[in-house]
N, C-alpha and C positions, 0 to 999 in steps of 0.2 A: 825782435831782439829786446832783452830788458833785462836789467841791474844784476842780475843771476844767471844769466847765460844766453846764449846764442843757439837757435836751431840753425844745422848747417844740412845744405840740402843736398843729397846724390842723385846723380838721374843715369850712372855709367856704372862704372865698376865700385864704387861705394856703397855702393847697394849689396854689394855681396863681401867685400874688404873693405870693411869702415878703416883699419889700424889710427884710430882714433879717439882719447879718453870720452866716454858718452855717459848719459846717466840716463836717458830714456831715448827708445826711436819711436819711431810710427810712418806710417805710410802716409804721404801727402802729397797735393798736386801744383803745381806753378801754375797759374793761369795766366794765360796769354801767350804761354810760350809750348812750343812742342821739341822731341829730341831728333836729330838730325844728324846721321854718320858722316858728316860735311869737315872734320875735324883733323887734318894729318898729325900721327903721332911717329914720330921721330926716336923717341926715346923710350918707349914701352911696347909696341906692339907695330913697331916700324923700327930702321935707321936710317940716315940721315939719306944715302942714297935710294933710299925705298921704302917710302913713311908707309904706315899702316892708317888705316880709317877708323879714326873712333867718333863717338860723340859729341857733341854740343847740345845746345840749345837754341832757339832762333825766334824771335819775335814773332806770336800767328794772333791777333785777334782770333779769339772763342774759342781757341786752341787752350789743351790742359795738359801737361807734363807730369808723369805720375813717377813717384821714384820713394826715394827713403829720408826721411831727418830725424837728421840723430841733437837731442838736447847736451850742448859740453857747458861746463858748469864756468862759471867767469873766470877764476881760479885758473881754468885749464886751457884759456884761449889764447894766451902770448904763445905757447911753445905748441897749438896745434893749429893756428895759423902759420907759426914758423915750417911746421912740416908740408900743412896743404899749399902752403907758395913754391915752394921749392918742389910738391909733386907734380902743382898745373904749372909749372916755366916756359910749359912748350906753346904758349899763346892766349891761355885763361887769365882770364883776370875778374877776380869777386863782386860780385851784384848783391843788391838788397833784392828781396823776393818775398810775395805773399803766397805764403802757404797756406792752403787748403787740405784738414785736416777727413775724416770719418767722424768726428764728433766739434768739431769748430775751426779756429784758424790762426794765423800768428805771423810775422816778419819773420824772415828769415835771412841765410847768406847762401849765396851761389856760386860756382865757380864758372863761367862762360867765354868760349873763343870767341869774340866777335868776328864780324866779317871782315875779310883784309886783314886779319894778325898774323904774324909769320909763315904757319904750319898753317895753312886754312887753304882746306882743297876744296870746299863749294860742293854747289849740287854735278850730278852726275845720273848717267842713266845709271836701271839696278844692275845689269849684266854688267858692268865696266867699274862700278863700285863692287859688285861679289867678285871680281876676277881680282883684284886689287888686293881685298880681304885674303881672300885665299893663298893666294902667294907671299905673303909680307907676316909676318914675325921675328920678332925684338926682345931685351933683355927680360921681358916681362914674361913672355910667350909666344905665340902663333894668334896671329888676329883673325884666323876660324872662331876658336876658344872666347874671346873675349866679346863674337859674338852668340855664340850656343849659349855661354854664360847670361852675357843679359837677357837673351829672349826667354831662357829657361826662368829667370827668377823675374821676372815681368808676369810670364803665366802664374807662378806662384804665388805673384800678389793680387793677380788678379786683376794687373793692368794692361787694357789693351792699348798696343802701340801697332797700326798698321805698316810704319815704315820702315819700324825694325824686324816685325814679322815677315814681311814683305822681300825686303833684304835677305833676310834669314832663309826663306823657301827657293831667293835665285840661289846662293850659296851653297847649300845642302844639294841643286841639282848640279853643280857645277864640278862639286865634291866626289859625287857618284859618278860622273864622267870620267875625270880624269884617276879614278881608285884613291882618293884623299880621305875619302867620305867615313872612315873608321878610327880617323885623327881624336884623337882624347886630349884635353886638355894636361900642357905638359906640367902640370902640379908647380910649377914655379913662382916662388912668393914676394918677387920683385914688387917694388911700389908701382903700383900699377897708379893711372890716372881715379881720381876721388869721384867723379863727376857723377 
């Protein structure tokens, strides 16, 4: 962080919907931490009776967390912290983070569930997380979608995540089982989580 702005870091759907003023992104990694579908969302991609699984982040020594940050100029950080609060309310709360750059490095801000925050469903076997996913969708969309979406734009940067891939391969079988498996994302531009 310094006197001109803030890189803010995405590791979930930010990565693909910044809705956020930026002046430059680049691809960068947290270290120490890895991403983890350990997150209930309640209000984008779940409700309240039947959360969908999204993201976090989670403490790993040697572990590296690859995702997107975006540079917002000082100027523009009162009213886009005002929005990214009000998008993670469902258990996030902002971390300082070192990011790791392709050409150097810098502070950053994070937005992270910790363990035990309201909406926080932990780990889980993959079958019982994709069965989870696959059924659950919220004002946002269907949380198949939110996961095709990250894993597609992961491969596109060129970051590998085995846990999302992992996920991703029980879900797509799960999908062909039950005739899901041609589900498209439903184009709908709700605030989804920043992460």
């Amino acid at each position: 962080m310094s006197a001109d702005g803030v890189w803010v870091f995405g590791y979930g759907s930010l990565i693909w919907r910044p809705d956020i003023p930026f002046r430059e992104k680049r691809v960068a990694w947290a270290s120490g931490w890895t991403r983890r579908f350990w997150q209930g969302s309640h209000d984008h991609r779940g409700v309240a009776h039947a959360p969908g699984r999204v993201v976090t982040m989670v403490p790993e020594p040697g572990a590296s967390c690859g995702g997107m940050a975006y540079f917002v100029d000082a100027g523009e950080m009162r009213g886009t912290w005002d929005e990214l609060d009000y998008r993670e309310k469902n258990g996030y709360r902002r971390e300082r983070v070192r990011l790791e750059f392709r050409d150097g490095e810098a502070d950053g801000a994070v937005y992270v569930a910790p363990v035990g925050n309201r909406a926080w469903l932990g780990p889980a076997p993959f079958p019982d997380m994709a069965a989870q996913i696959l059924r659950s969708a919220g004002p946002s969309g269907a949380n198949i979608d939110y996961l095709r979406r990250l894993a597609g734009e992961l491969r596109r940067l060129g970051i590998e995540d085995d846990h999302v891939f992992r996920l991703e391969r029980h879900v797509e079988t799960l999908a062909r089982q039950d005739g899901t498996g041609c589900r498209a994302d439903s184009g709908q531009t709700g605030g989804d989580h920043v992460r």
